[in-house]
N, C-alpha and C positions, 0 to 999 in steps of 0.2 A: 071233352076233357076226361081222362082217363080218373076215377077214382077207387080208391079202396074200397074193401068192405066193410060197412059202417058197423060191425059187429065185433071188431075187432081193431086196436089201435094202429096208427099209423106205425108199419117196420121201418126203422131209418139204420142204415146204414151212414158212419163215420168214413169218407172218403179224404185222408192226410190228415198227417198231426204236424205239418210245418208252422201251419200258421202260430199262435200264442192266444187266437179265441175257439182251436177247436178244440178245447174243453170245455170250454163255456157254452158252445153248443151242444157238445156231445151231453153235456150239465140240465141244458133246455129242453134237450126229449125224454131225459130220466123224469125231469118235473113236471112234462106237459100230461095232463091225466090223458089224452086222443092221441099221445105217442109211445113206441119203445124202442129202445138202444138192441138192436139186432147185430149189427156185428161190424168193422172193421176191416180196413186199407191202408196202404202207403207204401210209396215205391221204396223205401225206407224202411226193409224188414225190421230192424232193430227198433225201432223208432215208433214203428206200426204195431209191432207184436206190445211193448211198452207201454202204448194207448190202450192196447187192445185188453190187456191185464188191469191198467187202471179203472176202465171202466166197467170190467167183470163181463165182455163178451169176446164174440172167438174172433182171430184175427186170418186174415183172409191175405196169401200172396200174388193171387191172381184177379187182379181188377176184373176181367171178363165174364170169369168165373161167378164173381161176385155179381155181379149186373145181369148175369143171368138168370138168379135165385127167385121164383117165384114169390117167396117166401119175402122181399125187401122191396118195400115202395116206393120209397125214397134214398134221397143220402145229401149228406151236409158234403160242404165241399170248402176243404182247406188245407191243399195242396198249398204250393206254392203258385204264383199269381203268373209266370211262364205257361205253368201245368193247365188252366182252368177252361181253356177251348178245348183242348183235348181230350182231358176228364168229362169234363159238362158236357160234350156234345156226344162222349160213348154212353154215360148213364141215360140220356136224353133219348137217344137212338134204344135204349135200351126199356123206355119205357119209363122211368122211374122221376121222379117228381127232385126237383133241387132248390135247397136252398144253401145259398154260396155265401162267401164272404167278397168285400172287397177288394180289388177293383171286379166287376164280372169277365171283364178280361183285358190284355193288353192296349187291345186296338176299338177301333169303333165298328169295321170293319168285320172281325172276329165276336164283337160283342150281338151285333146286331144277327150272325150268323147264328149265332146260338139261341137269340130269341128266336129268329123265324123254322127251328130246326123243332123248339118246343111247339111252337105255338101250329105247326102240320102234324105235332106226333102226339098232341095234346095231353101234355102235361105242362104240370105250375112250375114256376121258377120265382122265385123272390131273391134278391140281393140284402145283405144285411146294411142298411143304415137308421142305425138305431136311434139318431139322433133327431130325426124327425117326428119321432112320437115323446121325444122328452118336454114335458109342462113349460120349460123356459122357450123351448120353439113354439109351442102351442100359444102361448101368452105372446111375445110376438109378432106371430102372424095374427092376430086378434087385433091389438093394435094397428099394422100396416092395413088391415082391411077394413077397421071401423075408420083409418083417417088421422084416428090420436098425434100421428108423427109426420104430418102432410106428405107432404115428395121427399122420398129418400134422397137424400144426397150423398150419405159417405155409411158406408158399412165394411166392420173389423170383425174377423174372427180369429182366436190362435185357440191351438190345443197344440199342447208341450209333458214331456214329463220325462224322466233322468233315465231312461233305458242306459245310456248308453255316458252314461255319467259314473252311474252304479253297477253297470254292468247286467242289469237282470236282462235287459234285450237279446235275446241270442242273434251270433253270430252272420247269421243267414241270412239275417237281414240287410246285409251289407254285401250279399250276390247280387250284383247289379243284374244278372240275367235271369235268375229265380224270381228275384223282388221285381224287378224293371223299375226299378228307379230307389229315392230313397224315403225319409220322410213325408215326405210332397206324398207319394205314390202309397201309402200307407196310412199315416197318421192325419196327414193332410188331407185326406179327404174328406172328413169330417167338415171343418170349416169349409171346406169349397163349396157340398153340397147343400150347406147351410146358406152360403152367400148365392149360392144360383137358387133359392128357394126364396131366400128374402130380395135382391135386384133382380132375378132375372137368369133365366138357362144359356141364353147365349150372349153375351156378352159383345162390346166390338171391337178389344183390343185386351192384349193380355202381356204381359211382362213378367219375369221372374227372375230372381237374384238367390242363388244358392249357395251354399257353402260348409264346410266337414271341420269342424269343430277335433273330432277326435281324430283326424287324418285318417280315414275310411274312404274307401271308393267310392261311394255313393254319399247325396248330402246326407247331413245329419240337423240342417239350421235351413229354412229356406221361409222366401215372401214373395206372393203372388198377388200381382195389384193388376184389375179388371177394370176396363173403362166402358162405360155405358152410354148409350144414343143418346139418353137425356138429359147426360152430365154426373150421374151419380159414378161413384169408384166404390170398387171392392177389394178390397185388403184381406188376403187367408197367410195366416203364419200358423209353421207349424216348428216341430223341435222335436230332438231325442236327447239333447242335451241340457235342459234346464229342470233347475231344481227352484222351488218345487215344480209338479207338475200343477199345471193351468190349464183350467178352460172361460175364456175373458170370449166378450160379444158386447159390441159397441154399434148403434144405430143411430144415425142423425139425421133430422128431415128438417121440413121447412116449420113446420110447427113440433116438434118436438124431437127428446134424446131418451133412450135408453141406455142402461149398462149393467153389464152382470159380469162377476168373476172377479173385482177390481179390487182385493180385500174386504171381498163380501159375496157372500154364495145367494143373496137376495138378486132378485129382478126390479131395480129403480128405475122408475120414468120422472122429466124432467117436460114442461111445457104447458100451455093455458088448458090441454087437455086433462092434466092433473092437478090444478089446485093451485096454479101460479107458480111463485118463486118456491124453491127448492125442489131436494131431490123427493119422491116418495114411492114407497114400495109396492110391485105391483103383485095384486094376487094372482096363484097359478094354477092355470085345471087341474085335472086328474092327468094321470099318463094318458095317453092313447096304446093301444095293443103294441106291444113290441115287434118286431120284424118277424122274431121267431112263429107267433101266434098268429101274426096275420097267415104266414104263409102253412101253417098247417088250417087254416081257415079257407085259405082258396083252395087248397086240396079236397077238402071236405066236397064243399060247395060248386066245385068245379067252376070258379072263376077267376080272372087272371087280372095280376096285379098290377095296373094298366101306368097308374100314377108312380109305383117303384120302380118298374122296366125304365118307363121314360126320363125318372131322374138318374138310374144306373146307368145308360147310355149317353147321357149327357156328362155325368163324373165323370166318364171314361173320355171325351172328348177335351176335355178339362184341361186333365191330367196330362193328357198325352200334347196339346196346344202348350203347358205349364214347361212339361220338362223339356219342351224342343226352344221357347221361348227363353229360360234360360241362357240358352248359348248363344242368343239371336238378339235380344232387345225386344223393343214393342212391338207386334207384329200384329198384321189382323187378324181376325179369329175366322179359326178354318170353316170353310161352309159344310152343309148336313151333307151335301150328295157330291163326293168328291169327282165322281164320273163328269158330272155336268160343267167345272171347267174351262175355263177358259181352254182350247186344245194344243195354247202356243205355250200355257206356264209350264214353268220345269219342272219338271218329276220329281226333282227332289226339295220340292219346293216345300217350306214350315208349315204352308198351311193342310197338306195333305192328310186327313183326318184318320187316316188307316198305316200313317207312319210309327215303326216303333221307337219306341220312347229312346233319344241318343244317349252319352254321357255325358254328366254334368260338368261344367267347366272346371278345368284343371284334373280333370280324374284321368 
């Protein structure tokens, strides 16, 4: 694994200012004390040079250029979600360490290229899902593994909020071929990776119901319901149209229920593992490291983040089963190695897991 020199801070390069969290990262390496904001991209001169001014370094119109700088070790990556195999596999080729934003890329197919492209040319890749280290997942999975809530049977998650009610969501997000899809493919993934972390990564059937609230191309409203071997269901809703914004998580098992977000920002548990009848409230760790820290941590360390690769490849199968399933009904869920095959199914068959994502019905 290729590292830095521990004598001096990680260089990162800002690779796109499409997304609406590359500030927030560009934000993370100004704070991280083992990093610094070296300089700036985007195929989007105006856009780029903009970032490039707000963060007070130089802006750079040549990607290549830029990846060639001995001088930069890395680079945050928040392009647009089209852009992220091509960007991520010339940094990668380039040497340079990434930590990206959601989805890692369109396909599984493409995603999985990109890890095996790092992982011969030995640099760190982390994906941002930051929700996995928040105290209400950590509290949780605590519970599912002590037993508190016996066998899952029905798990909800939604995260919503008015982008696009209020208008602060820009525009762009509504390129179905930049974004590849709409909410679901954005916001929605939160909850999904949440629900393949609490039932399970692969699922055996998948459904989806979408729909454009503000007459946009792409959804803007959508519910993905996952059916499981054992019986249990998984519910991920997500939104760009509801006021206020939410983030609600609902668990039900054989011996107990949780719930958070329901007109209450607490974590209530309900069941003989808490105390009998009623609701009562559950205590919550600390954070776990954020995405951002873990991955200038395997940098460091020259180790690879085995557990976030594996859940980023699987969102990304998710997503792309979600938004095909949309158009389709309930479908089985696509297998890991699409080569392997039945050699008489059609090609353009739903479950094809390196299909790109279509359009949502009625667009």
């Amino acid at each position: 694994m290729l590292r830095p020199p521990s004598s001096r801070p990680l260089s990162v390069a800002v690779l796109g200012f499409w997304h609406v969290h590359a500030g927030d990262y560009a934000r993370a390496v100004l704070a991280h004390p083992d990093a610094a904001l070296a300089a700036a991209w985007d195929p989007d001169g105006e856009r780029g040079r903009a970032g490039a001014d707000e963060y007070g370094v130089e802006f750079s119109a040549d990607l290549d250029a830029l990846l060639a700088r001995d001088d930069i070790d890395a680079v945050t990556v928040t392009t647009a979600t089209s852009e992220h195999h091509d960007v991520i596999t010339r940094a990668v080729a380039a040497g340079k360490h990434v930590f990206t934003e959601k989805l890692l890329a369109p396909t599984v197919v493409e995603a999985e290229d990109i890890l095996a492209r790092a992982e011969e040319r030995g640099v760190s890749v982390v994906v941002s899902l930051p929700r996995l280290s928040d105290p209400t997942t950590l509290a949780v999975q605590r519970l599912i593994e002590t037993g508190a809530l016996g066998a899952l049977t029905y798990c909800r998650v939604r995260l919503a909020h008015d982008g696009w009610v209020h208008d602060w969501l820009p525009e762009r997000f509504a390129d179905r071929d930049a974004a590849v899809g709409g909410t679901l493919a954005d916001l929605g993934c939160h909850p999904a990776y949440l629900t393949q972390l609490f039932l399970g990564a692969r699922p055996a059937t998948v459904s989806a119901t979408y729909s454009s609230v503000s007459n946009r191309d792409v959804e803007d409203n959508a519910v993905v319901t996952l059916g499981y071997p054992g019986g249990a269901i998984g519910v991920i809703e997500a939104s760009f149209v509801t006021t206020p914004g939410a983030f609600t998580l609902e668990l039900r098992g054989t011996e107990g229920s949780v719930l958070h977000g329901f007109a209450s920002e607490v974590l209530l548990a309900k069941g003989s593992a808490f105390g009998g009848e009623g609701w009562h409230e559950v205590p919550l760790p600390a954070a776990a490291p954020g995405p951002f820290a873990q991955w200038v941590e395997h940098v460091r360390t020259g180790t690879v983040a085995t557990d976030n690769l594996r859940a980023a490849v699987e969102l990304t199968r998710l997503v792309v089963a979600a938004n095909e399933a949309a158009g389709a009904g309930i479908r089985p869920y696509p297998a890991a190695h699409p080569d392997a095959a039945d050699s008489d199914s059609d090609s353009a068959s739903a479950g094809d897991a390196d299909a790109v994502m279509p359009a949502a019905p009625g667009a």
